[in-house]
The first five atom37 places (N, CA, C, CB, O) and aatype in JSON, in Angstrom:
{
  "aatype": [20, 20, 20, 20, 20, 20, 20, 20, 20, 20, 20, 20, 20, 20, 20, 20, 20, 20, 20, 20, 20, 20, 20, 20, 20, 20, 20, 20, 20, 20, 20, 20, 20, 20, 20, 20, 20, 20, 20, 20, 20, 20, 20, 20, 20, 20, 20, 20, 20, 20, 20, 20, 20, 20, 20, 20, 20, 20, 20, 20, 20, 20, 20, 20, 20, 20, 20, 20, 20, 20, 20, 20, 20, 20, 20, 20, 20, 20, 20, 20, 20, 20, 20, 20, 20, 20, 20, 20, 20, 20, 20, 20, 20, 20, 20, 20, 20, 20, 20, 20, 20, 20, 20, 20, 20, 20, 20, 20, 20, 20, 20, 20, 20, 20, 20, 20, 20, 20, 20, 20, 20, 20, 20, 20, 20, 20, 20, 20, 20, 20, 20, 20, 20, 20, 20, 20, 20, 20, 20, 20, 20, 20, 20],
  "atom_mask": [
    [1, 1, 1, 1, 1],
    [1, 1, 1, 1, 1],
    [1, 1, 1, 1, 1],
    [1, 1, 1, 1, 1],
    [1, 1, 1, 1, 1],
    [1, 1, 1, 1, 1],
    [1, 1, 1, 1, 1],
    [1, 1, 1, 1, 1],
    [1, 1, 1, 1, 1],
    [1, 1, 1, 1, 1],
    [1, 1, 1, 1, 1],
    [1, 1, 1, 1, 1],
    [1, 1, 1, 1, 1],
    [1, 1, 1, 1, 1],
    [1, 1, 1, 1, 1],
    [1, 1, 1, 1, 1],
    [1, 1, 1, 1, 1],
    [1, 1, 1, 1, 1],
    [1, 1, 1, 1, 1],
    [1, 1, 1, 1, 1],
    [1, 1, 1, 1, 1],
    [1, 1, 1, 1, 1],
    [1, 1, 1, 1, 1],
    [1, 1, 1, 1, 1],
    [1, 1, 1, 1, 1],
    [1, 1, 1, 1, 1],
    [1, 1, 1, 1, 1],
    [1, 1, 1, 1, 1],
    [1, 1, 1, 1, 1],
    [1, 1, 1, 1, 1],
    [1, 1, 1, 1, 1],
    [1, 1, 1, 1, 1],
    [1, 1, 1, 1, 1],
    [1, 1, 1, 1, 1],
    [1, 1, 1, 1, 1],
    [1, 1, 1, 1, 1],
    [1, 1, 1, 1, 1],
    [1, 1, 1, 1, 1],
    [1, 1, 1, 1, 1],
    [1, 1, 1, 1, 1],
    [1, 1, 1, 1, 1],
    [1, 1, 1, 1, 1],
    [1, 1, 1, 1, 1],
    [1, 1, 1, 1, 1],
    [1, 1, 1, 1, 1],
    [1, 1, 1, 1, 1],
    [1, 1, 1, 1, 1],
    [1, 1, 1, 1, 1],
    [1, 1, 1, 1, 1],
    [1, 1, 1, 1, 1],
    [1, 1, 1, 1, 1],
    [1, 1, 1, 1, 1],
    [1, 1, 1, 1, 1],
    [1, 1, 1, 1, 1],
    [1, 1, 1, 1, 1],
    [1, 1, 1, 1, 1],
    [1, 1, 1, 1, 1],
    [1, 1, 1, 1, 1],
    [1, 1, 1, 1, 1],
    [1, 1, 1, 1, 1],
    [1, 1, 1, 1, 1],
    [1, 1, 1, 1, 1],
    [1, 1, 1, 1, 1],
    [1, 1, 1, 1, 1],
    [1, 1, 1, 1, 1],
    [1, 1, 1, 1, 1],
    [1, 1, 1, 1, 1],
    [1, 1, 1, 1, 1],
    [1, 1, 1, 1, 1],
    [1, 1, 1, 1, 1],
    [1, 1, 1, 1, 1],
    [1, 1, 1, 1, 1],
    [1, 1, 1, 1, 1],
    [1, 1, 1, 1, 1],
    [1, 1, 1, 1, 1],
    [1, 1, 1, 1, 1],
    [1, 1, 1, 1, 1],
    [1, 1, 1, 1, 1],
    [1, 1, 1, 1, 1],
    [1, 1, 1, 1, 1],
    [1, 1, 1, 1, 1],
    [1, 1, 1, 1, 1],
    [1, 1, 1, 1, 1],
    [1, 1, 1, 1, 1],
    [1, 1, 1, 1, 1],
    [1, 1, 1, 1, 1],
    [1, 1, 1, 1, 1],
    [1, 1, 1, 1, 1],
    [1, 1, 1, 1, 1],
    [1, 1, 1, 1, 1],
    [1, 1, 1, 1, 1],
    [1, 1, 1, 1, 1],
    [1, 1, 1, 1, 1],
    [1, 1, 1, 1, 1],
    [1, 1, 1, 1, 1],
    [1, 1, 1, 1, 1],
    [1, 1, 1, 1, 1],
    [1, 1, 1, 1, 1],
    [1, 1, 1, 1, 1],
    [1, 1, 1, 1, 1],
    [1, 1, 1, 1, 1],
    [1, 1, 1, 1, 1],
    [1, 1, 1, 1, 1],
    [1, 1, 1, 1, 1],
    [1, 1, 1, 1, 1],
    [1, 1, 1, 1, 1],
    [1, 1, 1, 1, 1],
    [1, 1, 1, 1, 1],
    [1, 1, 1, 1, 1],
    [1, 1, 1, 1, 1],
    [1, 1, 1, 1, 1],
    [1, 1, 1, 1, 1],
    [1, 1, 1, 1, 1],
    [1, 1, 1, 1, 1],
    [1, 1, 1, 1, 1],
    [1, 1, 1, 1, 1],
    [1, 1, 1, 1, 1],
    [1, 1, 1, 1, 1],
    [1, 1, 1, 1, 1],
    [1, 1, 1, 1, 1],
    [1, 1, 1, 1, 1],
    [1, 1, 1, 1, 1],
    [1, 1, 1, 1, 1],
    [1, 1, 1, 1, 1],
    [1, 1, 1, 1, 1],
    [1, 1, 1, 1, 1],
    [1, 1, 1, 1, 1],
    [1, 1, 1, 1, 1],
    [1, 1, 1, 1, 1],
    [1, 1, 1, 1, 1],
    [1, 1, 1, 1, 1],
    [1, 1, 1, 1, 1],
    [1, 1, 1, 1, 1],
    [1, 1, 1, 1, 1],
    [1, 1, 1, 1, 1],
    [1, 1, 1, 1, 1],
    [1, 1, 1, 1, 1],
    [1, 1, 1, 1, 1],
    [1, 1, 1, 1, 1],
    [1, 1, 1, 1, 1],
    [1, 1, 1, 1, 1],
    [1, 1, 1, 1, 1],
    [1, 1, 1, 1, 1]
  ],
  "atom_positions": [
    [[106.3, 118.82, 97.61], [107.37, 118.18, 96.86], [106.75, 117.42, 95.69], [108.2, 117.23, 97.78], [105.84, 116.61, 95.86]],
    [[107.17, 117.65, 94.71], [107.17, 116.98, 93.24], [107.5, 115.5, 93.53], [108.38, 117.69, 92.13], [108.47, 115.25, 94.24]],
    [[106.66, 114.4, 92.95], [106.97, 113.36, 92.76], [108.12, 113.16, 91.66], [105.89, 112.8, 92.59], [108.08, 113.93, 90.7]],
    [[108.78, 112.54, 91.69], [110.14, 112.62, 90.22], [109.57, 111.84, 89.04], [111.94, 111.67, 90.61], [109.22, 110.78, 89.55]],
    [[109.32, 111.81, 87.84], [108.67, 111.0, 86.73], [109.96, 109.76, 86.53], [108.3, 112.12, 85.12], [111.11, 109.83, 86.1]],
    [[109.21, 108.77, 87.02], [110.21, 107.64, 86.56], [110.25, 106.99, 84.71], [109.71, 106.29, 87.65], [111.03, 106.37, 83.99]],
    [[109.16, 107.47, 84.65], [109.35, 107.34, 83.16], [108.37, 106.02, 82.79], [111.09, 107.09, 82.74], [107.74, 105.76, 81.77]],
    [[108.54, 105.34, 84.04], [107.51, 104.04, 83.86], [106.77, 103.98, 83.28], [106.89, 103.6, 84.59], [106.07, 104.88, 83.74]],
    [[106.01, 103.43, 82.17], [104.61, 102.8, 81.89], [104.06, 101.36, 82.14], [104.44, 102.93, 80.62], [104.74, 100.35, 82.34]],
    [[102.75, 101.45, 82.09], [102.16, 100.24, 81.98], [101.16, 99.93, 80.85], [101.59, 100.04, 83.12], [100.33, 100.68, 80.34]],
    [[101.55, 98.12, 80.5], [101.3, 98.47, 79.36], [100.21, 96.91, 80.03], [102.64, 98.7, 77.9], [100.32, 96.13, 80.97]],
    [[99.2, 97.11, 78.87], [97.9, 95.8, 79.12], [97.48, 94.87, 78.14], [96.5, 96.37, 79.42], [96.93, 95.32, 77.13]],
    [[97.63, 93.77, 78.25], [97.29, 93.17, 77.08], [96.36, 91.71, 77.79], [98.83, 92.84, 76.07], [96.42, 91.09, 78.85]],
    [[95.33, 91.59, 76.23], [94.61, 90.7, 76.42], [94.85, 88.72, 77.76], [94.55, 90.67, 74.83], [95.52, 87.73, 77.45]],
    [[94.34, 88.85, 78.55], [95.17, 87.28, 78.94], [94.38, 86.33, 78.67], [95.6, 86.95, 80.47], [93.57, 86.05, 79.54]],
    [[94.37, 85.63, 77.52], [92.93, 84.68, 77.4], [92.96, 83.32, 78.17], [92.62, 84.22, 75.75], [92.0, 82.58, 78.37]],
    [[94.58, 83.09, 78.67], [95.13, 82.29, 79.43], [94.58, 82.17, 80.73], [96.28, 82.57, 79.45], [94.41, 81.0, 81.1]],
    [[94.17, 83.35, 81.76], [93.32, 83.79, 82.91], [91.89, 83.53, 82.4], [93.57, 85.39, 83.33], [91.02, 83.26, 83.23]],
    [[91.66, 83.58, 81.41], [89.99, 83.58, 80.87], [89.68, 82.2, 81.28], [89.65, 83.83, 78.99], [88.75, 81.78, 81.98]],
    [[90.98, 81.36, 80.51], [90.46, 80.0, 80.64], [90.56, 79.16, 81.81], [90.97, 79.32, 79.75], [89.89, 78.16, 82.02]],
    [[91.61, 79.73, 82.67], [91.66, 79.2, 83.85], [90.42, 79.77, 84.95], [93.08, 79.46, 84.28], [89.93, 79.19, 85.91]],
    [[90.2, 80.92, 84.47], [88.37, 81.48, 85.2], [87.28, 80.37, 85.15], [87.46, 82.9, 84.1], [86.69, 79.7, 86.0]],
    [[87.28, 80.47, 83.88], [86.31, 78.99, 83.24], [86.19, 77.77, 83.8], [86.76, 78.44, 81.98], [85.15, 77.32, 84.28]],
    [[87.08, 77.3, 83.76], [87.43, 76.09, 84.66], [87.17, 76.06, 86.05], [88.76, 75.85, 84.61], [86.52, 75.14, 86.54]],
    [[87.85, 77.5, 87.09], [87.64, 77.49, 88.33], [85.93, 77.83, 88.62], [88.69, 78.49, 88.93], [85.28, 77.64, 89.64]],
    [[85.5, 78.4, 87.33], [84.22, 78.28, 87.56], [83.24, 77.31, 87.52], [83.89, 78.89, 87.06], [82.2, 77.35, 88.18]],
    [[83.62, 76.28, 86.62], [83.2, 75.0, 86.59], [83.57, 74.17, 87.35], [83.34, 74.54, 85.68], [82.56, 73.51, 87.59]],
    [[84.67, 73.62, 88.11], [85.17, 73.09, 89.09], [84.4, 73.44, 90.21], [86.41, 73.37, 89.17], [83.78, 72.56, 90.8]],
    [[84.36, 74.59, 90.58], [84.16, 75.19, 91.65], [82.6, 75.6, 92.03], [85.02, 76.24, 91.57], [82.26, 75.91, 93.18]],
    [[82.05, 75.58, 91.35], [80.78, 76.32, 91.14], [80.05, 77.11, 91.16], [80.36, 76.22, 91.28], [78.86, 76.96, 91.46]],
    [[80.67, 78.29, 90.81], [80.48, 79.38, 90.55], [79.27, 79.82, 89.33], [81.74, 79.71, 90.34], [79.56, 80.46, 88.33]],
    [[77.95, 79.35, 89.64], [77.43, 79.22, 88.09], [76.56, 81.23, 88.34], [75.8, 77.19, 87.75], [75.78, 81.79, 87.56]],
    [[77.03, 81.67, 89.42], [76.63, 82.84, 89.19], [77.51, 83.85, 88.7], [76.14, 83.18, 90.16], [77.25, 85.05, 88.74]],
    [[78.87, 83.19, 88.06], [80.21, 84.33, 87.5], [79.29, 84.1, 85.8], [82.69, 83.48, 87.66], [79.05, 83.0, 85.3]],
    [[78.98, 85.24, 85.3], [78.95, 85.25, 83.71], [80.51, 85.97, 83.14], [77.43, 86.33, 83.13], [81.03, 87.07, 83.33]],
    [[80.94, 84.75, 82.39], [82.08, 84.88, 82.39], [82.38, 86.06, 80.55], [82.71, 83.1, 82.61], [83.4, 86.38, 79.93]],
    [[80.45, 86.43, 80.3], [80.87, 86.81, 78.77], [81.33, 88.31, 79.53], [79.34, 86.82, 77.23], [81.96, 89.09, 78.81]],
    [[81.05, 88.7, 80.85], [81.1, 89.99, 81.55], [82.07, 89.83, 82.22], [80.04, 90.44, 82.31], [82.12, 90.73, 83.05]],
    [[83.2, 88.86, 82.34], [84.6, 89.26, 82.97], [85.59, 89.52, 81.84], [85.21, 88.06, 83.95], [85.54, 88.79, 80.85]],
    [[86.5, 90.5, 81.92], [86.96, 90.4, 81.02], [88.65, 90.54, 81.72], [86.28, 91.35, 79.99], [88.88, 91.3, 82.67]],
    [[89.68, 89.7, 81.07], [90.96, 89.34, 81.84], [92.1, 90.14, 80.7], [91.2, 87.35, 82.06], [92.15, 90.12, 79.47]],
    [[92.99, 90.83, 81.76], [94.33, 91.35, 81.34], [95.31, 90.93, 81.86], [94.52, 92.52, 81.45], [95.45, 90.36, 82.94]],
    [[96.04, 91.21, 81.07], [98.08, 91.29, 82.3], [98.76, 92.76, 81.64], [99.94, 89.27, 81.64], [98.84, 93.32, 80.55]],
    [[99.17, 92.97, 82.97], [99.81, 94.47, 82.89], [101.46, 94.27, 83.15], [99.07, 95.61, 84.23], [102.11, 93.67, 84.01]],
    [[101.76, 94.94, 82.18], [103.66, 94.72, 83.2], [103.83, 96.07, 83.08], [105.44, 93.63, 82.31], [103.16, 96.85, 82.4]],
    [[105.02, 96.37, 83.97], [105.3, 97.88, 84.17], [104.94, 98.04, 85.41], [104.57, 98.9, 83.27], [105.72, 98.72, 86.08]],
    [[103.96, 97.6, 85.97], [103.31, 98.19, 87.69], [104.29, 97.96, 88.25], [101.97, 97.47, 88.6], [104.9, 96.93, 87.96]],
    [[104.69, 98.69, 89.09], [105.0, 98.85, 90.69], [104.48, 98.6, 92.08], [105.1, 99.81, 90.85], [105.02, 98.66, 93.18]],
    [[103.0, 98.25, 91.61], [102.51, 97.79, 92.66], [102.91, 96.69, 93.38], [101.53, 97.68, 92.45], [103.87, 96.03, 92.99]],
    [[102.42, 96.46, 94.18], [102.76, 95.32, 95.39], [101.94, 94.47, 95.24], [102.7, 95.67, 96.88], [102.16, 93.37, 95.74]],
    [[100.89, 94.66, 94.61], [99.89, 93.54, 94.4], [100.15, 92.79, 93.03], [98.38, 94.13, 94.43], [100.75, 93.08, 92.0]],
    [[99.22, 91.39, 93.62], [99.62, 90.09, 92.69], [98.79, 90.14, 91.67], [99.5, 88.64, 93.33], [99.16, 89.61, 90.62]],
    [[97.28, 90.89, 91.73], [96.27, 90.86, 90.94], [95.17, 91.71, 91.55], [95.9, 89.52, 90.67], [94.88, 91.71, 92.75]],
    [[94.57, 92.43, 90.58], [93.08, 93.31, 90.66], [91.91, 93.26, 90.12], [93.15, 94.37, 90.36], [91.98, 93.16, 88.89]],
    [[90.63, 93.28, 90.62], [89.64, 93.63, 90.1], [88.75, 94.74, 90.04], [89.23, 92.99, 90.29], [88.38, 95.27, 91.09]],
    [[88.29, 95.21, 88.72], [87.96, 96.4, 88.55], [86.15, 96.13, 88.57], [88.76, 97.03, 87.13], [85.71, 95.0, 88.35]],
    [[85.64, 96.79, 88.73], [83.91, 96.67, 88.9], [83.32, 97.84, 87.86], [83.29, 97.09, 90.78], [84.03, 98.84, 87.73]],
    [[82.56, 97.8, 87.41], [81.91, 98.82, 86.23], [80.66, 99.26, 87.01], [81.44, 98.01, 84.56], [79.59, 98.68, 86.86]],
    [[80.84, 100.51, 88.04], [79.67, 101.59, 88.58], [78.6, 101.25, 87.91], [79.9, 103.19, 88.35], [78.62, 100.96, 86.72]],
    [[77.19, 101.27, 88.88], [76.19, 101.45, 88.2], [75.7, 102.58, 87.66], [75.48, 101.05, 88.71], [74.71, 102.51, 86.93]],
    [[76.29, 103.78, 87.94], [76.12, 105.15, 87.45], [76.54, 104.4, 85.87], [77.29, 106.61, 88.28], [75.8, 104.42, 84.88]],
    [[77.74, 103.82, 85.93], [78.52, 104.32, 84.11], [77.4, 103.02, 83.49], [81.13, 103.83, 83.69], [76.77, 103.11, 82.43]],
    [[77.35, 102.07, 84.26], [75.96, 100.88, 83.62], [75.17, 101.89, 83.02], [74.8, 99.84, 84.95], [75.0, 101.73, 81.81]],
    [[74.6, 102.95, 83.55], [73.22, 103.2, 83.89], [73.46, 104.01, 82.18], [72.72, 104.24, 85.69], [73.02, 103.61, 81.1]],
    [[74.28, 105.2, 82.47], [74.73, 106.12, 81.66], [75.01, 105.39, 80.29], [75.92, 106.82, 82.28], [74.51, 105.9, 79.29]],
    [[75.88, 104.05, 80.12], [76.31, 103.77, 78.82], [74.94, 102.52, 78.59], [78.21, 103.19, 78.73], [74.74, 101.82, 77.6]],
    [[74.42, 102.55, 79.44], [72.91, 101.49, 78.78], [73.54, 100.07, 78.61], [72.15, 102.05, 76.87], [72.99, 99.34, 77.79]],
    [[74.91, 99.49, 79.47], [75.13, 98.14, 79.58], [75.16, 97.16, 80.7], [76.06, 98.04, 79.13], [74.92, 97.43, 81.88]],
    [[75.37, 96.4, 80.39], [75.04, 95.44, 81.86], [76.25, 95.33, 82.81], [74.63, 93.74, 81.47], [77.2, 95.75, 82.16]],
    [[76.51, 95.09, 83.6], [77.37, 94.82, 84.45], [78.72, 93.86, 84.09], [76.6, 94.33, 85.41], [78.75, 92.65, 83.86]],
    [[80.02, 95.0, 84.12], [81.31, 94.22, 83.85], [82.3, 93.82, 85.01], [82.1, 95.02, 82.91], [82.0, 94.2, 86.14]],
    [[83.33, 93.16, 84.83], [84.52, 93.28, 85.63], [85.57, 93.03, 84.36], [84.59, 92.13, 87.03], [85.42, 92.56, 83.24]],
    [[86.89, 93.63, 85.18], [88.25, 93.16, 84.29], [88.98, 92.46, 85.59], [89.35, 94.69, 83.45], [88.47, 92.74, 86.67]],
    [[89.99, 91.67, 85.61], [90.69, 90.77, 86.2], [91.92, 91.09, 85.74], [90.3, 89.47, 86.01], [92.26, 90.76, 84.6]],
    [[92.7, 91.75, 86.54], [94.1, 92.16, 85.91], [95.12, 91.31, 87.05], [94.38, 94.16, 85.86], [95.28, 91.16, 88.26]],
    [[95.48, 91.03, 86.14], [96.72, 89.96, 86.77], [98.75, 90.96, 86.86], [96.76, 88.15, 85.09], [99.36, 91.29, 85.85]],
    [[99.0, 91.06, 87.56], [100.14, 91.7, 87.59], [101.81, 90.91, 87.04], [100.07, 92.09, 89.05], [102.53, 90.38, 87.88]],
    [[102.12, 90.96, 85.81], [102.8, 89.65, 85.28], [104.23, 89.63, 86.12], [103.06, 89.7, 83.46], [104.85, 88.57, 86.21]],
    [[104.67, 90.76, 86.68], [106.1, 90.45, 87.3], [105.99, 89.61, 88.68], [106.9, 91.92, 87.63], [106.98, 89.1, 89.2]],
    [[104.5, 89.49, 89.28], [104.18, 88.64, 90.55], [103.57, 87.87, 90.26], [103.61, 89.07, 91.6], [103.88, 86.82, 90.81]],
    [[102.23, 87.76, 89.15], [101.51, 86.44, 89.17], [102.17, 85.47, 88.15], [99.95, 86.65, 88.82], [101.89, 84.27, 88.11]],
    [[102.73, 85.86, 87.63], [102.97, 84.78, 86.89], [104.48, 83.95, 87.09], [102.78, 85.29, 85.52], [104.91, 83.14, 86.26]],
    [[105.04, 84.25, 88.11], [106.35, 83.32, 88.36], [105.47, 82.22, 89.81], [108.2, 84.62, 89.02], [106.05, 81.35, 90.46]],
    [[104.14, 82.61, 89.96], [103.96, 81.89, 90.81], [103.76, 79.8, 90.76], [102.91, 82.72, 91.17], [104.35, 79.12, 89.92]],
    [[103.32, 79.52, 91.27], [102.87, 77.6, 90.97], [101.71, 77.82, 90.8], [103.01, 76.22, 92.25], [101.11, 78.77, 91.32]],
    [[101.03, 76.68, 89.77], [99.45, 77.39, 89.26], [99.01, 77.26, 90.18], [98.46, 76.87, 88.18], [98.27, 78.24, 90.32]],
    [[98.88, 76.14, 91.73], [97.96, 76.25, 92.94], [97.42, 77.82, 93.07], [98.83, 75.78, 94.35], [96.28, 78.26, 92.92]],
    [[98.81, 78.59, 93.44], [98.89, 79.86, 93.87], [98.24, 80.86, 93.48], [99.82, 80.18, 93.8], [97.7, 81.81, 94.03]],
    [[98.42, 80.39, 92.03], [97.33, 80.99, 90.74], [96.29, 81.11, 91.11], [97.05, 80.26, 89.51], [95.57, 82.07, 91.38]],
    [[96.21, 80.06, 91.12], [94.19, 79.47, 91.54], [93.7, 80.37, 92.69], [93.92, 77.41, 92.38], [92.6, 80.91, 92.77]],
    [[94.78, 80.44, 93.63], [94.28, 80.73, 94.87], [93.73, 82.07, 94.61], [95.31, 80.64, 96.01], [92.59, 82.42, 94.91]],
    [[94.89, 83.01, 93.85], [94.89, 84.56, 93.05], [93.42, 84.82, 92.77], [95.82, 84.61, 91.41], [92.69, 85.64, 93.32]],
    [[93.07, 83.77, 91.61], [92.17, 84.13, 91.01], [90.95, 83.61, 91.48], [92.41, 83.93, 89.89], [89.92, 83.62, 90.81]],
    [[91.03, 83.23, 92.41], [89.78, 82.6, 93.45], [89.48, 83.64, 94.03], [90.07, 81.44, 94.59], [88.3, 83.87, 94.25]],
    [[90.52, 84.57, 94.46], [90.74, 86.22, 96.05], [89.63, 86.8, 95.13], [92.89, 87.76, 96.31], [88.52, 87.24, 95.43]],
    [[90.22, 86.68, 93.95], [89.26, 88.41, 92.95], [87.87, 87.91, 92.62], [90.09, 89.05, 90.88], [86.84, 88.58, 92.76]],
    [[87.93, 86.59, 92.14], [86.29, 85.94, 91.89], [85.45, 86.07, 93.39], [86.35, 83.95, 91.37], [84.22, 86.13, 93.44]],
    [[86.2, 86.1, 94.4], [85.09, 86.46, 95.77], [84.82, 87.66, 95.65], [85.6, 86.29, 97.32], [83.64, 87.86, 95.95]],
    [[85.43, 88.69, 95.32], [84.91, 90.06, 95.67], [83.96, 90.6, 94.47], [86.2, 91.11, 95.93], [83.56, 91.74, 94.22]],
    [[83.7, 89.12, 93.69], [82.06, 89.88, 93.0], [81.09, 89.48, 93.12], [81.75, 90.01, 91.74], [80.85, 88.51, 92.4]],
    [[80.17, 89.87, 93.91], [78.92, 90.05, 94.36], [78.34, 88.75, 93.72], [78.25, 91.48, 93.96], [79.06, 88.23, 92.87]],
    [[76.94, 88.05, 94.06], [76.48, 86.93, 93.55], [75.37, 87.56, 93.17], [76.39, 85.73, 94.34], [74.49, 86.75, 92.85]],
    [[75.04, 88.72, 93.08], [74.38, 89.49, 92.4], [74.86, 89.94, 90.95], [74.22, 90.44, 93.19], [74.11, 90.34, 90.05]],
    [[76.15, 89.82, 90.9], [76.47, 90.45, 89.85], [76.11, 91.91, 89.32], [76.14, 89.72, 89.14], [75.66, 92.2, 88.21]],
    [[76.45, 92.81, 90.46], [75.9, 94.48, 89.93], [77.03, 95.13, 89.55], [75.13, 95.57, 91.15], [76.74, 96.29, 89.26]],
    [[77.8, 94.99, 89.47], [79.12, 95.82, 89.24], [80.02, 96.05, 90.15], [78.91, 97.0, 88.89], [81.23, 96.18, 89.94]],
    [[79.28, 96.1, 91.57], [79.85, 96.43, 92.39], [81.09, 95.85, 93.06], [79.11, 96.57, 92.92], [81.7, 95.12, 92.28]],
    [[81.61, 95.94, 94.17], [82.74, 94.71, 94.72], [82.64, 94.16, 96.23], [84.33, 95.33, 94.66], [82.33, 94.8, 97.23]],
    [[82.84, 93.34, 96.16], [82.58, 93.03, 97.93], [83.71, 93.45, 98.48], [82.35, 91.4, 98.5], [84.63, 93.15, 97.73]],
    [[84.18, 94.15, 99.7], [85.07, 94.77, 100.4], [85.61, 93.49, 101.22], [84.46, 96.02, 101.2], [84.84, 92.58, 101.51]],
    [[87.14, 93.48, 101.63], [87.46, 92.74, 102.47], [87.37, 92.93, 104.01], [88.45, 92.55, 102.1], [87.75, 92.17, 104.91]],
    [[86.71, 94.29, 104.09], [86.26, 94.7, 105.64], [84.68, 94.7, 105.23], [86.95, 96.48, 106.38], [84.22, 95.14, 104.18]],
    [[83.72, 93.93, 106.6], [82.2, 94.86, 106.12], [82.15, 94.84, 107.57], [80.59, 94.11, 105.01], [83.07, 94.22, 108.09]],
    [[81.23, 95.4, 108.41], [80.9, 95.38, 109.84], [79.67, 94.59, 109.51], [80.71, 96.89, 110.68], [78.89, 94.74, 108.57]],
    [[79.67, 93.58, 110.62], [78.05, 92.85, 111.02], [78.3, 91.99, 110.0], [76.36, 93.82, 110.89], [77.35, 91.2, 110.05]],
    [[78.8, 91.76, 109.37], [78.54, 90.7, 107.81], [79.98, 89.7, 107.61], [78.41, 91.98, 106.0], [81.02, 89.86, 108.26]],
    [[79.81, 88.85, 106.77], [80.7, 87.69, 106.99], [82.23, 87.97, 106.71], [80.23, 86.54, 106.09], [82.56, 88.62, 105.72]],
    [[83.01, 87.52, 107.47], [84.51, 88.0, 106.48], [84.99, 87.45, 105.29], [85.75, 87.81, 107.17], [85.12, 86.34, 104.78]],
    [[85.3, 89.18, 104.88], [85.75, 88.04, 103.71], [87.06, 87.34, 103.26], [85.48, 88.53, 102.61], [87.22, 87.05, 102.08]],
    [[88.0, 87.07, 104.23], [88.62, 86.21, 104.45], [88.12, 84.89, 104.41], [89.06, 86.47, 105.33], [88.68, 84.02, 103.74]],
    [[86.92, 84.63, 105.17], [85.81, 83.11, 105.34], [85.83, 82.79, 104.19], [84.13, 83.17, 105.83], [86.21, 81.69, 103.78]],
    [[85.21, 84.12, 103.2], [84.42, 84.02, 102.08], [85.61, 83.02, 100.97], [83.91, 85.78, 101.52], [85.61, 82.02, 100.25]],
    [[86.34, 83.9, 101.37], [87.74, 83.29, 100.27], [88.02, 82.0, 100.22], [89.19, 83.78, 100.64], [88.03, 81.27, 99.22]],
    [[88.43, 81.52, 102.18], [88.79, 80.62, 102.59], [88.09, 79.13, 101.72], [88.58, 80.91, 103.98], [88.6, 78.12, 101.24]],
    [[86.7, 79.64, 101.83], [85.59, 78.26, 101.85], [85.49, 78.29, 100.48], [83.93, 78.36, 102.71], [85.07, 77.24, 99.99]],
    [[85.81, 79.42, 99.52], [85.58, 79.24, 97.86], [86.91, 78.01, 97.42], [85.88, 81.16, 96.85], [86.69, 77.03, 96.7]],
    [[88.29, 78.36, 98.04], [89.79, 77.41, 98.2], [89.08, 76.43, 98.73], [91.23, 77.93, 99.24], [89.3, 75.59, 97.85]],
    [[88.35, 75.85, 99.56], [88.07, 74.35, 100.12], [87.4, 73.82, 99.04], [87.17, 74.18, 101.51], [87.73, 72.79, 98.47]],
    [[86.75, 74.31, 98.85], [85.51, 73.87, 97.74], [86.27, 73.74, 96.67], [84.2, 74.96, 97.4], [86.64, 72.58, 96.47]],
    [[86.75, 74.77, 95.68], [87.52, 74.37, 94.62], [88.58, 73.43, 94.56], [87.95, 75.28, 94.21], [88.75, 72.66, 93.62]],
    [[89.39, 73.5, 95.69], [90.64, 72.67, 95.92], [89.69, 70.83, 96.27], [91.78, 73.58, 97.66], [90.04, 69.78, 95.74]],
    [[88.58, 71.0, 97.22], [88.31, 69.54, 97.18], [87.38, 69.36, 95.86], [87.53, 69.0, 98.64], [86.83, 68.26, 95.81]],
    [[87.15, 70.14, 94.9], [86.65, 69.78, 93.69], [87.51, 69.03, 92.68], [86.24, 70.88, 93.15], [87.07, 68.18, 91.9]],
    [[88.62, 69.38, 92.76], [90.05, 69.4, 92.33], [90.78, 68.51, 92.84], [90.69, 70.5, 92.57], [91.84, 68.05, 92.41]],
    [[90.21, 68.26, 93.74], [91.19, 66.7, 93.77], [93.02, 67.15, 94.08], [91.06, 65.73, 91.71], [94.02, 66.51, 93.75]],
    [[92.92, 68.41, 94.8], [94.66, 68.49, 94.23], [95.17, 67.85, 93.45], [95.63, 68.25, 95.01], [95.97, 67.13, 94.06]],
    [[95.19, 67.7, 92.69], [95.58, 67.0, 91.38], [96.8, 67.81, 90.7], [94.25, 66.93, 90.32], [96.67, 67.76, 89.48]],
    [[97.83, 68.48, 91.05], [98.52, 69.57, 90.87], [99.94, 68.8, 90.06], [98.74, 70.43, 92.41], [100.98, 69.28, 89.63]],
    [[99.44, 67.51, 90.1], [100.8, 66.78, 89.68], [100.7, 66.15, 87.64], [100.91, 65.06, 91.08], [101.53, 65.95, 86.75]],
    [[99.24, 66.07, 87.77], [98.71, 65.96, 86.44], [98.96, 67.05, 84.87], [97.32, 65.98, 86.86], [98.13, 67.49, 84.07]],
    [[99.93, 67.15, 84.91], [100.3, 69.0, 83.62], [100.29, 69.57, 84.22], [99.44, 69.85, 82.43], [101.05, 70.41, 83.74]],
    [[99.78, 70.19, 85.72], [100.22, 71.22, 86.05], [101.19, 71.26, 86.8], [99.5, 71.8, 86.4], [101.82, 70.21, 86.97]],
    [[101.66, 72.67, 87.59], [103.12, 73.0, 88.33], [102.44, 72.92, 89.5], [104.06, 74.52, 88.05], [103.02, 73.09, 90.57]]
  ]
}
């Protein structure tokens, strides 16, 4: 059976808004192993997906092949992330900053590994840390 063409697109545009809130959660938080000149942040509308936000990893094959260093993109999904409260935000963009390696190879950390830490933990303890960096302070300009 033929899928039916809904006609949908998706369309991507720069979010420098996510850039700067990266920045921050990286400084807050301490993240001094995110190089943030190698993340690079979008918002997509049009998806259908179910998800709130993605991260993409740049293969070391295509590293290897195009002779550059190691990227990510951070795509934020605008019909879910962005009606959220910035906490929620934070939390978003805390999920995707765990699943890159502290190596920084391109690769992604999986939310299943056998024998190795969950990464649920992983998430959990990056939210303690940032949130007691933070002072919940959620009442100061932000929502």
């Amino acid at each position: 059976m033929r899928r039916k063409n809904t006609g949908s697109r998706i369309f991507w545009e720069d979010a420098p808004d996510i850039k700067e809130r990266i920045a921050i959660l990286k400084k807050e938080g301490g993240f001094s192993w995110l190089d943030l000149e190698s993340v690079f942040c979008l918002r997509s509308k049009g998806s259908k997906s179910r998800a709130i936000a993605r991260i993409w990893g740049l293969p070391s094959l295509w590293q290897k092949v195009l002779n550059i260093k190691p990227h990510y993109v951070i795509e934020v999904i605008s019909e879910r992330y962005d009606r959220l409260k910035d906490r929620e935000k934070d939390d978003v963009l805390l999920h995707e900053i765990a699943h890159i390696p502290r190596n920084f190879s391109g690769s992604l950390v999986p939310h299943y590994r056998r024998g190795k830490r969950k990464f649920q933990d992983l998430v959990k303890t990056l939210k303690l840390r940032y949130h007691r960096q933070d002072g919940n302070n959620y009442s100061s300009g932000r929502k």
